[in-house]
Backbone as a printed PyTorch tensor [residue, N CA C, xyz], in Angstrom:
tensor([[[ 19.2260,  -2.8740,  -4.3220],
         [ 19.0490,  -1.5910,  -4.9830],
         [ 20.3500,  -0.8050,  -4.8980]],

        [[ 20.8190,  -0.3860,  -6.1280],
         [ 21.9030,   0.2580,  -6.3940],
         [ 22.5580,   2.1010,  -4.7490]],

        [[ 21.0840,   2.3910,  -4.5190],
         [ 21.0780,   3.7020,  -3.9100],
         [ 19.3250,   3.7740,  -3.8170]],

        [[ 19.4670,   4.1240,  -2.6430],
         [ 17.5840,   4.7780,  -1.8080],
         [ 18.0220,   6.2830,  -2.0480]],

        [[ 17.0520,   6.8910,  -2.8410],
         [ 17.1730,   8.3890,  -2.2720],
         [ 15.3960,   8.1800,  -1.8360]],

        [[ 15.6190,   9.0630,  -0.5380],
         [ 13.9690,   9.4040,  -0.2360],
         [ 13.6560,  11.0690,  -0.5900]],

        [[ 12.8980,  11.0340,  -1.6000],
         [ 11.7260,  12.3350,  -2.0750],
         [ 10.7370,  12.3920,  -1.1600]],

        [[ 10.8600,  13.9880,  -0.1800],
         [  9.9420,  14.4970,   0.2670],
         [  9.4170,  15.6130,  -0.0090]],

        [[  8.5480,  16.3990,   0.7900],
         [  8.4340,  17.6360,   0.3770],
         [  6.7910,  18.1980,   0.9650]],

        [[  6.1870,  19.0350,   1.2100],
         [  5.2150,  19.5580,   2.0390],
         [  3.8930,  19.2900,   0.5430]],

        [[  2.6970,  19.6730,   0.7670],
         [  1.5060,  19.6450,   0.2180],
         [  1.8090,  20.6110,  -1.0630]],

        [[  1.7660,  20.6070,  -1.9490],
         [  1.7000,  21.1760,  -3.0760],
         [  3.3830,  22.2340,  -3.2500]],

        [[  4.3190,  21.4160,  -3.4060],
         [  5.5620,  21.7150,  -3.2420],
         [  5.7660,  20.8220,  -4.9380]],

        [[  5.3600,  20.0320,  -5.6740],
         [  5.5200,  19.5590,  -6.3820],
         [  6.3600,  18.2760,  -6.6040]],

        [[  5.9030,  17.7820,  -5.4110],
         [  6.7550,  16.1060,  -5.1250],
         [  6.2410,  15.4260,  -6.4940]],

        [[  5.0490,  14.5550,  -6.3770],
         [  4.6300,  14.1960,  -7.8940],
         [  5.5560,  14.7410,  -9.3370]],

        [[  5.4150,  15.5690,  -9.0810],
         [  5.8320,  16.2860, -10.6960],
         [  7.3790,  15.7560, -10.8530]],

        [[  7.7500,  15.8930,  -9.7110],
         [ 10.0800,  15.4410,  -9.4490],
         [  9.3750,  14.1320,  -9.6640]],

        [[  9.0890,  13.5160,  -8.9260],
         [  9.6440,  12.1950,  -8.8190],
         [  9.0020,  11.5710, -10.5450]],

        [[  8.0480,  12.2940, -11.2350],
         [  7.5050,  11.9890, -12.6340],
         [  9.2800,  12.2550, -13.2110]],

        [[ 10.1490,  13.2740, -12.8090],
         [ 11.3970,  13.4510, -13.8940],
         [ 12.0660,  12.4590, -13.3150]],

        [[ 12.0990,  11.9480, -11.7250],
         [ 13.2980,  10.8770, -11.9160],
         [ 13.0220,   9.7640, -12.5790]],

        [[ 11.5590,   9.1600, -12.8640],
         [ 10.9990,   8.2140, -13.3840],
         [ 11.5980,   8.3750, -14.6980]],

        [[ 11.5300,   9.0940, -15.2440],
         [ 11.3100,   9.7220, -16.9080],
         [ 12.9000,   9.4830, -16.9520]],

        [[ 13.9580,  10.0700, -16.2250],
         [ 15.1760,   9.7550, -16.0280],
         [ 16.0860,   8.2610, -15.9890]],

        [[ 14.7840,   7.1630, -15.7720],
         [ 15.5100,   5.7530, -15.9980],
         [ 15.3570,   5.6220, -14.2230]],

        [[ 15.0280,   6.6810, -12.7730],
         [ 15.1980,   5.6140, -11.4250],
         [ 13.8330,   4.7470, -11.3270]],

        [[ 13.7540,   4.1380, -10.9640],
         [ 12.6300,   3.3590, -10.5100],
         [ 12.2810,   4.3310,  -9.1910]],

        [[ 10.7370,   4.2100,  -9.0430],
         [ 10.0380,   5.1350,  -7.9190],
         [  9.1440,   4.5860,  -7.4710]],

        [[  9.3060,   4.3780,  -6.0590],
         [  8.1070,   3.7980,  -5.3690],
         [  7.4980,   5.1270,  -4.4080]],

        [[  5.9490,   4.8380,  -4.5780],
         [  5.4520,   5.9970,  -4.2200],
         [  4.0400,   5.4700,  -3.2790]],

        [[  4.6050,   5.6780,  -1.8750],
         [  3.4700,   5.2670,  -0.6480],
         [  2.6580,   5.4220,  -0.6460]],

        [[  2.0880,   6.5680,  -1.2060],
         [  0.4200,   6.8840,  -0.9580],
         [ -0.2080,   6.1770,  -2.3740]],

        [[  0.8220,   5.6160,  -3.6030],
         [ -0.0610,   4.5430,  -4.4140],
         [ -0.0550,   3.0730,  -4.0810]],

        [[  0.9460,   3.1250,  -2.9130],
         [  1.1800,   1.7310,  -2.4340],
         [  0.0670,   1.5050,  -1.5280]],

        [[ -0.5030,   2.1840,  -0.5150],
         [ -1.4440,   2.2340,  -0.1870],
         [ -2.9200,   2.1400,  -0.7850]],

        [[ -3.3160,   2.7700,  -1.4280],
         [ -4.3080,   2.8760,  -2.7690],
         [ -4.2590,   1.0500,  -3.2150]],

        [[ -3.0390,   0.3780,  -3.2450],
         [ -3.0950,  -0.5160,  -3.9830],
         [ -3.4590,  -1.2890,  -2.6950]],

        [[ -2.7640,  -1.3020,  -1.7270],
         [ -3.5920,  -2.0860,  -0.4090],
         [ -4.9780,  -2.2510,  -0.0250]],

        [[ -5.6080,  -0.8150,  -0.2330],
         [ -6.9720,  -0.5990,  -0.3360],
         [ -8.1640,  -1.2170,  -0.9870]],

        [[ -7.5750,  -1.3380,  -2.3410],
         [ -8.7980,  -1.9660,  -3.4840],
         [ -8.9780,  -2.6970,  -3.3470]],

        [[ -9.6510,  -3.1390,  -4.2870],
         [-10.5820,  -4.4850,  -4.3640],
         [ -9.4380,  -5.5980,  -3.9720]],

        [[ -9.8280,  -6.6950,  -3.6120],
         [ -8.8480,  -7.5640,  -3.6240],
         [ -7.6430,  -7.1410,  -2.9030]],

        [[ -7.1820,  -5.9840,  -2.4200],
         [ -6.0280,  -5.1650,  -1.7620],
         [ -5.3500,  -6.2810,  -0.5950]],

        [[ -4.5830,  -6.4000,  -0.2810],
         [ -3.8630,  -6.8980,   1.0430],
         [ -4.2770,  -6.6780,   2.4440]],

        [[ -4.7880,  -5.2690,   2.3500],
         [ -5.6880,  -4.6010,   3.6370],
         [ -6.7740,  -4.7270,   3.7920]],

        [[ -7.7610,  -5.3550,   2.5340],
         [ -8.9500,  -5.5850,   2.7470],
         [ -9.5860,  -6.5210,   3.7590]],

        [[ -8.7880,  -7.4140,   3.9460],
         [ -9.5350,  -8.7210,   4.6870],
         [ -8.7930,  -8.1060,   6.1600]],

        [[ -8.1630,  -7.8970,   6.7040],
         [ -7.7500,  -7.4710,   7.8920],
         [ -8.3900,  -6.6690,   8.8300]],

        [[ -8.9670,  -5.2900,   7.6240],
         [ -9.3190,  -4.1000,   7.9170],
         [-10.6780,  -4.7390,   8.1320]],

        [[-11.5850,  -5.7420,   7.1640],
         [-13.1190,  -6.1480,   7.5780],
         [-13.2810,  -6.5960,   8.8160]],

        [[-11.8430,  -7.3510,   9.1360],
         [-12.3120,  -7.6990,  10.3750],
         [-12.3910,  -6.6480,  11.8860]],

        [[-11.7670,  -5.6810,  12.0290],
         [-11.5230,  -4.5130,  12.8110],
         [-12.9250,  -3.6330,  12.4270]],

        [[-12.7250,  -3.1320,  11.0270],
         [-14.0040,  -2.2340,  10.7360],
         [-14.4120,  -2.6410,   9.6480]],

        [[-15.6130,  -3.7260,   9.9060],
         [-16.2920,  -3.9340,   8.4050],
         [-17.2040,  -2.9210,   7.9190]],

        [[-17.6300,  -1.7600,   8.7770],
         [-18.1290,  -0.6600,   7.8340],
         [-17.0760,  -0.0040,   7.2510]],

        [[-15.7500,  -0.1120,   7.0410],
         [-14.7270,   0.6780,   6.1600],
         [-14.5850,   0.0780,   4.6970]],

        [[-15.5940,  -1.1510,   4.5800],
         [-15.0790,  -1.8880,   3.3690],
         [-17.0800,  -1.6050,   2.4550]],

        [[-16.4100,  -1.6010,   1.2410],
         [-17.7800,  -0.8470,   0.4750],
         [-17.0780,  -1.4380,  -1.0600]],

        [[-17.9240,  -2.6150,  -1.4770],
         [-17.5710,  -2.9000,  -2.8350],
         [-16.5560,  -3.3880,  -3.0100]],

        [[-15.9430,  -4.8010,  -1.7350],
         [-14.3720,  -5.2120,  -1.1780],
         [-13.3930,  -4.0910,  -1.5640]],

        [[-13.4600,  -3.2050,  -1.3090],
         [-12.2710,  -2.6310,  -1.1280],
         [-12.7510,  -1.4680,  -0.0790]],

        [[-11.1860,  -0.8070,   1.2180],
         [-11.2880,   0.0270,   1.6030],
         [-11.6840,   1.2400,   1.4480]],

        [[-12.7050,   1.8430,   1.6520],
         [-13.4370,   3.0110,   1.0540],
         [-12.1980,   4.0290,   1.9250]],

        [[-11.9160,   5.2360,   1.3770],
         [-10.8460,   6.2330,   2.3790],
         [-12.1590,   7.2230,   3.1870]],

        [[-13.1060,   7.1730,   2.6360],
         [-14.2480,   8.4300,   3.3510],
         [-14.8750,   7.8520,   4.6190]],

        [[-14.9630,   6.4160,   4.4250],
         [-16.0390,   5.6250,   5.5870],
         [-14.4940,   5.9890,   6.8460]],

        [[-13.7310,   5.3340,   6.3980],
         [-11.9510,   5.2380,   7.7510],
         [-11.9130,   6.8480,   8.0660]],

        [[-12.3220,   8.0280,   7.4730],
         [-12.0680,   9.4530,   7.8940],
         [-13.1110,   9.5110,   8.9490]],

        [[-14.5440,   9.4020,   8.6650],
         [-15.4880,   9.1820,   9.6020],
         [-15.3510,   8.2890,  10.9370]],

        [[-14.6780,   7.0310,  10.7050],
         [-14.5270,   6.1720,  11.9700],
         [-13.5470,   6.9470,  12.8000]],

        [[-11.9590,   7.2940,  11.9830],
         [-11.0820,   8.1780,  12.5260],
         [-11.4590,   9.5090,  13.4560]],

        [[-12.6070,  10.3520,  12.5660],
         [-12.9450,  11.4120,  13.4720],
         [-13.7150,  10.9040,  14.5220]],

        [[-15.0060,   9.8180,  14.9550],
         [-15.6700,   9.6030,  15.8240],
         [-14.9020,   8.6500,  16.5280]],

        [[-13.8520,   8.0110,  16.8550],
         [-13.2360,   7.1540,  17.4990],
         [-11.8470,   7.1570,  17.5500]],

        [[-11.3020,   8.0630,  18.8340],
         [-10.0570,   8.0190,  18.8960],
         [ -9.2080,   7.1980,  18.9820]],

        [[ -9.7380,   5.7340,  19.3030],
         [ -8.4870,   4.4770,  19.3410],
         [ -8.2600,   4.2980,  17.6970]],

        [[ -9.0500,   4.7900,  17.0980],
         [ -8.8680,   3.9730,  15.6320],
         [ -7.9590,   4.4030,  14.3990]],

        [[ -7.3970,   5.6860,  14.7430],
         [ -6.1520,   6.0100,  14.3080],
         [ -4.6530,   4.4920,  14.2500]],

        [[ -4.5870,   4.7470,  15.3560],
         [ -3.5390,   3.3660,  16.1980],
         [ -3.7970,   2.0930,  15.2780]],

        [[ -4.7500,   1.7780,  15.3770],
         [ -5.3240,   0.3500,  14.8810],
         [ -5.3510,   0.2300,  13.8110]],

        [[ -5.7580,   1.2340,  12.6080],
         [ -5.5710,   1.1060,  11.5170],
         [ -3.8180,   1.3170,  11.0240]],

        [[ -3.1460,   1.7370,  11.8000],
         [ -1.6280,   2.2030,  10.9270],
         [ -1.4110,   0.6330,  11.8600]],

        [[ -1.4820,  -0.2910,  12.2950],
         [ -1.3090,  -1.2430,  12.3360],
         [ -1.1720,  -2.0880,  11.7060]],

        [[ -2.4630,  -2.4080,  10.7780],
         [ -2.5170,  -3.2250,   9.7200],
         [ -1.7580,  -2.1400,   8.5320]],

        [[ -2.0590,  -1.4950,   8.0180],
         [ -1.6220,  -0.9600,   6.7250],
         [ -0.0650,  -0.6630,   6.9000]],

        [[  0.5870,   0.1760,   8.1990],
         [  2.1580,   0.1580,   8.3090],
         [  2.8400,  -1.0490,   7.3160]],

        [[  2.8790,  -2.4160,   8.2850],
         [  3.5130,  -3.4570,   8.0480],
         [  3.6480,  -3.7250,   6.6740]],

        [[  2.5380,  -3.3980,   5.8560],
         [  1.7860,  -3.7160,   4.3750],
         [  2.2520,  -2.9380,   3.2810]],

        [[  2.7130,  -1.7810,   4.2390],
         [  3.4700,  -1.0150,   3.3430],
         [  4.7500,  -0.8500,   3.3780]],

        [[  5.7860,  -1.3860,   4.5300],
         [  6.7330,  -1.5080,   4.6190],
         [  7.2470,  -3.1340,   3.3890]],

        [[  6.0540,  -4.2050,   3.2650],
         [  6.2090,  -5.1210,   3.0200],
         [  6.1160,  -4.8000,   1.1480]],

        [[  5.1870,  -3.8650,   0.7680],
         [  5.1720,  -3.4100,  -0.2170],
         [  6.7650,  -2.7230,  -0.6560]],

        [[  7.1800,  -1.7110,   0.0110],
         [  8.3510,  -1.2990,   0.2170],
         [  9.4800,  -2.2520,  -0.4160]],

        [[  9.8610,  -3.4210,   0.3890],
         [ 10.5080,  -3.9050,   0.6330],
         [ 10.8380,  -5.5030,  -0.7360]],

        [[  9.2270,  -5.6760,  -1.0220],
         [  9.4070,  -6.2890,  -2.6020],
         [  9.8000,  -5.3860,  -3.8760]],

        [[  9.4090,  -4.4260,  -3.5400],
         [ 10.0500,  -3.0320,  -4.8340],
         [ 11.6830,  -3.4190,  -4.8720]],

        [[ 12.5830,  -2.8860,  -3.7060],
         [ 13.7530,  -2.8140,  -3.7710],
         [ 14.0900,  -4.5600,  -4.0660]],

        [[ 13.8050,  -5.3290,  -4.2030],
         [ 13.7880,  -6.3480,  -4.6920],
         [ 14.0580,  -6.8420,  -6.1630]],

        [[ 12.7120,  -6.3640,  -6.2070],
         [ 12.0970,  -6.2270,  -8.0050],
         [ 13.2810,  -5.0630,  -8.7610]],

        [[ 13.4660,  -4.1110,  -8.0430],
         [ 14.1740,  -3.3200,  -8.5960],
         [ 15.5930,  -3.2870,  -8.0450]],

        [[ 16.5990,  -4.1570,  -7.9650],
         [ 17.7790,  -4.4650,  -7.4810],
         [ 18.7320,  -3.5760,  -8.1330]],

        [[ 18.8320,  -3.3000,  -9.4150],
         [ 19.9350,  -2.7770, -10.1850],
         [ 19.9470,  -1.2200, -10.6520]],

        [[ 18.2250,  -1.1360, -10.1720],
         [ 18.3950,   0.5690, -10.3510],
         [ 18.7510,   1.6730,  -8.8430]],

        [[ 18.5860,   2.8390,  -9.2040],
         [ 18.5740,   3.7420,  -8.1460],
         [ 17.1880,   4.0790,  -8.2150]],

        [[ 16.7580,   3.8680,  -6.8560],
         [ 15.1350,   3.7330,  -6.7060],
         [ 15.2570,   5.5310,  -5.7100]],

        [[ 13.9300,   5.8500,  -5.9590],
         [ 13.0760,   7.1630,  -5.5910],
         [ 12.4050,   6.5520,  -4.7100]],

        [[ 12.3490,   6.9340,  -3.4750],
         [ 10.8940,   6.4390,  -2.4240],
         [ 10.3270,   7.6000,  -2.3170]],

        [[  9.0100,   8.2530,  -2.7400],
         [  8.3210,   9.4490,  -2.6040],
         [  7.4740,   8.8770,  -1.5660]],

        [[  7.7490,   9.7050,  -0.6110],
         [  7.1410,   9.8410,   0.8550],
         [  7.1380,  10.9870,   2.0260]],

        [[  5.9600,  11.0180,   1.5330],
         [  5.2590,  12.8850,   2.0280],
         [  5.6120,  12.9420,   3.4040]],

        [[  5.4030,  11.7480,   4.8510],
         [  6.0890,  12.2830,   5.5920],
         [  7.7920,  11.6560,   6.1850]],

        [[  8.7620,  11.6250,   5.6370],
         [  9.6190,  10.7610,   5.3680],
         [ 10.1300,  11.0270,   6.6710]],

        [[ 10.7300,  12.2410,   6.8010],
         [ 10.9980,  12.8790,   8.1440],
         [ 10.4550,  13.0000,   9.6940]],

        [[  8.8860,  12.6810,   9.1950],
         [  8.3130,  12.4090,  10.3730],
         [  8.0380,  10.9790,  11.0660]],

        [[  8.4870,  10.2270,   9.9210],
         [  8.2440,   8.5390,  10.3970],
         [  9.4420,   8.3160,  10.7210]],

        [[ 10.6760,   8.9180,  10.7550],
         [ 11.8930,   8.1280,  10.7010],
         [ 12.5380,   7.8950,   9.3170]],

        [[ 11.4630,   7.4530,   7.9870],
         [ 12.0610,   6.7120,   6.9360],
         [ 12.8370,   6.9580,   6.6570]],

        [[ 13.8820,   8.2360,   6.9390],
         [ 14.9450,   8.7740,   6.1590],
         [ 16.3990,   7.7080,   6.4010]],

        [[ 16.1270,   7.2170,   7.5840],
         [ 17.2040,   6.1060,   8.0390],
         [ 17.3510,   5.0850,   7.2280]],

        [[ 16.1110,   4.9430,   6.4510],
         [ 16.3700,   3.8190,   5.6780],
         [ 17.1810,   4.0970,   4.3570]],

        [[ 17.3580,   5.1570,   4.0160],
         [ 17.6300,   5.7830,   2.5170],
         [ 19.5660,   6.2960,   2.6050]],

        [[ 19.7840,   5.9690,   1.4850],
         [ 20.7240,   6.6130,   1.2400],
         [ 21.5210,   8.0770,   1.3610]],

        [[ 20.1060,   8.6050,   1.0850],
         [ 20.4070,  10.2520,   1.1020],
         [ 18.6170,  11.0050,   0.9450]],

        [[ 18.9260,  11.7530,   0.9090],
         [ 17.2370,  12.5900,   0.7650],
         [ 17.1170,  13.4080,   0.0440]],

        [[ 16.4280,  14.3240,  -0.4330],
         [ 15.8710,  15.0980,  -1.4910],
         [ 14.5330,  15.4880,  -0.8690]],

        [[ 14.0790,  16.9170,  -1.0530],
         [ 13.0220,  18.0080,  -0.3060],
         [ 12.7220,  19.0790,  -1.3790]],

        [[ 11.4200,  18.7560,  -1.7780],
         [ 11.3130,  19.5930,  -3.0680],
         [ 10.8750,  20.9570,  -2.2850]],

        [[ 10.9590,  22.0930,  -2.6800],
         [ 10.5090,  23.4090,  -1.9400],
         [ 10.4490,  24.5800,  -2.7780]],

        [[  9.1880,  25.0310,  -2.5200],
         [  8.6870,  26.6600,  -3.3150],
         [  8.2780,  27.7370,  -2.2020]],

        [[  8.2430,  28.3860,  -2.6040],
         [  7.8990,  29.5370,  -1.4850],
         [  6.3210,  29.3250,  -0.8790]],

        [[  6.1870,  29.5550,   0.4310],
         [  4.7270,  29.5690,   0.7230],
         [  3.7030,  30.2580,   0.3030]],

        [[  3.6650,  30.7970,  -0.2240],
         [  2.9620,  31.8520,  -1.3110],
         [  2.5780,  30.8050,  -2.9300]],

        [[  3.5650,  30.4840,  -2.9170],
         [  3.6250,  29.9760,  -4.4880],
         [  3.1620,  28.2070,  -3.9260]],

        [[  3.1430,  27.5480,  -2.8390],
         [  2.6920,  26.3770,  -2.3330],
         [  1.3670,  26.5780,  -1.7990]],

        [[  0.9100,  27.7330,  -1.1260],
         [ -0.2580,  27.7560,  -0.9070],
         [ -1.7820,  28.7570,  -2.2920]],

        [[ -0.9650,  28.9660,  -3.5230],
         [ -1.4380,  29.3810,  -4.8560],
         [ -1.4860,  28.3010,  -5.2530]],

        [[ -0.5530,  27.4270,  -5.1620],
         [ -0.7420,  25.9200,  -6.0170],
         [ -1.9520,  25.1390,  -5.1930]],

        [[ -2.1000,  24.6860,  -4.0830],
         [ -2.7870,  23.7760,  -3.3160],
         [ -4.3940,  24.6540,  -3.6480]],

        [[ -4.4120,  25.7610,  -3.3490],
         [ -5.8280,  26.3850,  -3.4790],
         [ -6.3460,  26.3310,  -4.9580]],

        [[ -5.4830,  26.2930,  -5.9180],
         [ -5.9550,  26.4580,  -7.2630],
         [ -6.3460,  25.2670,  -7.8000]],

        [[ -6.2850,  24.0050,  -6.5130],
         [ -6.7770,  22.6590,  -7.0990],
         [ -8.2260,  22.5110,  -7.1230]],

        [[ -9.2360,  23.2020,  -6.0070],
         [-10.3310,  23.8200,  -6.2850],
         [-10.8010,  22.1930,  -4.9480]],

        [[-10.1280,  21.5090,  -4.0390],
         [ -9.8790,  20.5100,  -3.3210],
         [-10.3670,  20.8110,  -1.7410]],

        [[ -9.5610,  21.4750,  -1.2350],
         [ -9.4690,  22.2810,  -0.0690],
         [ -9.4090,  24.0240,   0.4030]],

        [[ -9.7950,  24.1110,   1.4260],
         [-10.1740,  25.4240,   1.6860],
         [ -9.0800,  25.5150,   2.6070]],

        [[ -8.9980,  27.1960,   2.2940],
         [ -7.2210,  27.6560,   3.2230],
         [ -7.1490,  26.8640,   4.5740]],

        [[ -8.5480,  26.8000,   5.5470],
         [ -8.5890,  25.9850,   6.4180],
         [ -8.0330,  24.7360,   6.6190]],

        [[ -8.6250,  23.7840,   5.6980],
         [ -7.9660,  22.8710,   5.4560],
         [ -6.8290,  22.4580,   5.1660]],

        [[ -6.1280,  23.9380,   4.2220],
         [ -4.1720,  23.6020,   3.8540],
         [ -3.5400,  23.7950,   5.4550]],

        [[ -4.0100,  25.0060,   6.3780],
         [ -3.0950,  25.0100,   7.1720],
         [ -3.4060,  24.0580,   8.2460]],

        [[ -4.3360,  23.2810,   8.3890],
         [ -4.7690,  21.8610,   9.0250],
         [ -3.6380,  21.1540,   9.1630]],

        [[ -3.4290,  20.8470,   7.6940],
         [ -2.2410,  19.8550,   7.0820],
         [ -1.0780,  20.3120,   7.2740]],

        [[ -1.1090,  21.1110,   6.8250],
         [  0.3860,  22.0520,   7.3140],
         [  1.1940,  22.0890,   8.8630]],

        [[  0.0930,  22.2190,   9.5270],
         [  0.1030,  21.7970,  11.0520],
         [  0.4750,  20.3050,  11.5450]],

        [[  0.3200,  19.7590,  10.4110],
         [  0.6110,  18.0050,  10.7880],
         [  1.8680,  18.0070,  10.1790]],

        [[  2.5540,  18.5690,   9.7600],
         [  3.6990,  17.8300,   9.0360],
         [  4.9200,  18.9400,   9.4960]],

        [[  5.8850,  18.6940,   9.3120],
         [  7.1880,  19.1050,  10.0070],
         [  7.2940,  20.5620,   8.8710]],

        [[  7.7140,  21.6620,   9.4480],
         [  7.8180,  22.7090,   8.5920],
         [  8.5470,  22.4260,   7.8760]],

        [[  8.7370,  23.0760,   6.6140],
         [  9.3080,  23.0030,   4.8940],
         [ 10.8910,  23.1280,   5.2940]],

        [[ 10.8760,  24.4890,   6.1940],
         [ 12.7120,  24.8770,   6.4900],
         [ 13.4500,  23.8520,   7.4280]],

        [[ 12.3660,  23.4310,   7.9820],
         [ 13.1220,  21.8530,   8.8290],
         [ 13.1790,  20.9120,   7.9080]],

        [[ 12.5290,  20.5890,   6.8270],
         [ 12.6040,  19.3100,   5.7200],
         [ 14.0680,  20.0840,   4.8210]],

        [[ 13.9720,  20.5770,   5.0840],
         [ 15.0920,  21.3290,   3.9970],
         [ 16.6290,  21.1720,   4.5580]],

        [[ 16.2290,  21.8630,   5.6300],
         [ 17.8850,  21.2450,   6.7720],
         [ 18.5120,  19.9750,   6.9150]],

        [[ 17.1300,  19.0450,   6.9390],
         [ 17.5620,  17.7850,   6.9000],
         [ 18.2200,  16.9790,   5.6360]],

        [[ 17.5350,  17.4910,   4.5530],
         [ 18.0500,  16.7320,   3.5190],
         [ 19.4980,  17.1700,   2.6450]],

        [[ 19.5650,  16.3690,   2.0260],
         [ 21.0180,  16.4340,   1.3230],
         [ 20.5770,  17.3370,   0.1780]],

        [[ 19.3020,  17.1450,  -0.1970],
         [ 19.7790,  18.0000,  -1.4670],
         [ 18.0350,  18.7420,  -1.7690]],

        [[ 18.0370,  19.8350,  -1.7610],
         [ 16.8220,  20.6410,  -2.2010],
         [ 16.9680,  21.3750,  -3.2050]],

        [[ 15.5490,  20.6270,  -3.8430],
         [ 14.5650,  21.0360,  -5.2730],
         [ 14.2150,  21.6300,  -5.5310]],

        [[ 14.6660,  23.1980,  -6.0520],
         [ 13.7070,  24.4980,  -5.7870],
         [ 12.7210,  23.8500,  -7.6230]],

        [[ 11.5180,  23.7920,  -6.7690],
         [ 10.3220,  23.2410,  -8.0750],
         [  9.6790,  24.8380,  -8.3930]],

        [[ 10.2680,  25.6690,  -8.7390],
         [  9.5340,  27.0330,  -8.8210],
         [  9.3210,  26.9500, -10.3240]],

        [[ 10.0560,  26.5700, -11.5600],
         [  9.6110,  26.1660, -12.4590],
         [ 10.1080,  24.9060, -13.4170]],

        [[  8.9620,  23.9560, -14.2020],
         [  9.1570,  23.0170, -14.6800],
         [ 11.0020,  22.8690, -14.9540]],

        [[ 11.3820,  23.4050, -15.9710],
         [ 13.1560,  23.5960, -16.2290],
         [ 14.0360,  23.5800, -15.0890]],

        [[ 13.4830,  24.0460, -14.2090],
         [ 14.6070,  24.4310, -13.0550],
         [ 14.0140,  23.1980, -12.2450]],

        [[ 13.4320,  22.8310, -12.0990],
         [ 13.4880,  21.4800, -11.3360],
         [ 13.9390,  20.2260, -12.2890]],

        [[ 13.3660,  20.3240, -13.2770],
         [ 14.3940,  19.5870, -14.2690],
         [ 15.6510,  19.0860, -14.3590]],

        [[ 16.2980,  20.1990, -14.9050],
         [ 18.0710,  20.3810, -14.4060],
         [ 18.6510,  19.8510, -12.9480]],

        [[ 17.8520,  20.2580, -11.7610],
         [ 18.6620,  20.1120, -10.5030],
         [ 18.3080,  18.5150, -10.3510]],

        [[ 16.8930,  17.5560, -10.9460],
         [ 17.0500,  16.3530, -10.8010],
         [ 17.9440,  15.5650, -11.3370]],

        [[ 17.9860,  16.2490, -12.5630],
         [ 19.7150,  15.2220, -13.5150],
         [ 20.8990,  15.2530, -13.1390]],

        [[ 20.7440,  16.9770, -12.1920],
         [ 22.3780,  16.9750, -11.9210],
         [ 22.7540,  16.1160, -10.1280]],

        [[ 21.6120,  15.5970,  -9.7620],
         [ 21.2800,  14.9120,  -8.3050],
         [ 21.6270,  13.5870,  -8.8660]],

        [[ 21.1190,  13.4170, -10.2260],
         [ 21.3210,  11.8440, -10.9530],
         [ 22.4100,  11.9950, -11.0650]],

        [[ 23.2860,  12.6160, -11.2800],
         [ 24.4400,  12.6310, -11.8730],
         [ 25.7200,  12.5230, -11.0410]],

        [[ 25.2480,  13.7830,  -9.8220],
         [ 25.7040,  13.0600,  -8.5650],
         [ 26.2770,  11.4280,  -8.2530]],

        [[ 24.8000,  11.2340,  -7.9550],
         [ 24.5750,   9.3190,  -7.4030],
         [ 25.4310,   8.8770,  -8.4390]],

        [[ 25.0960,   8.8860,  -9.7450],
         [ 25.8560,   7.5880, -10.4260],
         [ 27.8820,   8.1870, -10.1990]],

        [[ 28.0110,   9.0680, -10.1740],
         [ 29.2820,   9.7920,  -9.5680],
         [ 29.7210,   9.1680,  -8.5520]],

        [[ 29.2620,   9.2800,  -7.6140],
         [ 29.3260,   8.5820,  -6.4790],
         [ 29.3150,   7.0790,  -6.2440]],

        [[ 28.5180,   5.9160,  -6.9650],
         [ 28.1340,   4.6000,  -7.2750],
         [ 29.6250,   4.5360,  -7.8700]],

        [[ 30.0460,   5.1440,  -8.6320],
         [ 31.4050,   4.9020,  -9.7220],
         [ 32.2260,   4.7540,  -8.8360]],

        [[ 32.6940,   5.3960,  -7.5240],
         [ 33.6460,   5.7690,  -6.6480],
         [ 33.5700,   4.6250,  -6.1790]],

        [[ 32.5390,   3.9870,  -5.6320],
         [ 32.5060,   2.9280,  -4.4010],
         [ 33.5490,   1.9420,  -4.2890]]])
């Protein structure tokens, strides 16, 4: 792969929506939480592993996500055990992408990039960011979760101004255009840079 940039960014910061313009832009984008999804289903990679650990998590061969929230809340070893099987699966997923995609500049969208380490693996980083006001108007207006629930999540993941410090380059996603522009001129960057090498 030509260049890793890793796309992060907090709960309703508008990661999806960027990494839809770098797509739209010509990078190739691999995106964990569909890599997962794809582990899950029917036929998934995680299915036969996961039956054997928790065959009540499997409903219609594929990983159900509601039955694993229930085992997760009533059984504290089972956090551990499940990022066991699915980690590897998704690193392995990971790792045929940049493969498949050798000649482009690939996007890894990964919500906690900063908190796993992944950033080591990447070239450079990218942290999309809106004001908390305007991130917690977006997340509530999905009609999904209750304020309870955003600052739950919020609590799990590394604050926005620490994702921001870390990365090379932040996305103010405050509106469609203006996140627009700052992804082409990030593209524009990289291939700038690729030219130099």
């Amino acid at each position: 792969m030509r260049f890793k940039l890793g796309l992060t960014g907090s709960i309703g910061m508008g990661k999806s929506t960027t990494a839809q313009m770098f797509a739209e832009a010509g990078c190739a984008v691999w995106d964990a939480d569909a890599a997962v999804h794809r582990l899950y289903s029917a036929s998934g990679a995680a299915v036969a592993p996961m039956e054997l650990i928790f065959p009540q998590a499997i409903k219609d061969d594929a990983v159900s996500r509601d039955a694993l929230r229930e085992i997760i809340a009533s059984d504290p070893t089972a956090l551990p055990r499940i990022e066991a099987i699915v980690h590897p699966l998704v690193q392995q997923d990971r790792a045929d992408f940049v493969v498949e995609y050798a000649d482009r500049i690939g996007v890894f969208d990964v919500p906690l990039l900063f908190e796993t380490g992944g950033d080591a693996e990447m070239d450079a980083t990218a942290c999309v960011s809106v004001s908390p006001e305007l991130q917690r108007e977006r997340v509530l207006a999905r009609g999904t979760m209750t304020e309870a629930d955003l600052d739950r999540i919020l609590a799990r993941q590394m604050p926005n101004a620490q994702k921001c410090a870390k990365a090379n380059w932040v996305i103010e996603t405050d509106t469609f255009q203006h996140a627009k522009s700052q992804v082409q001129d990030i593209i524009r960057q990289i291939e700038e840079r690729l030219s130099h090498a």
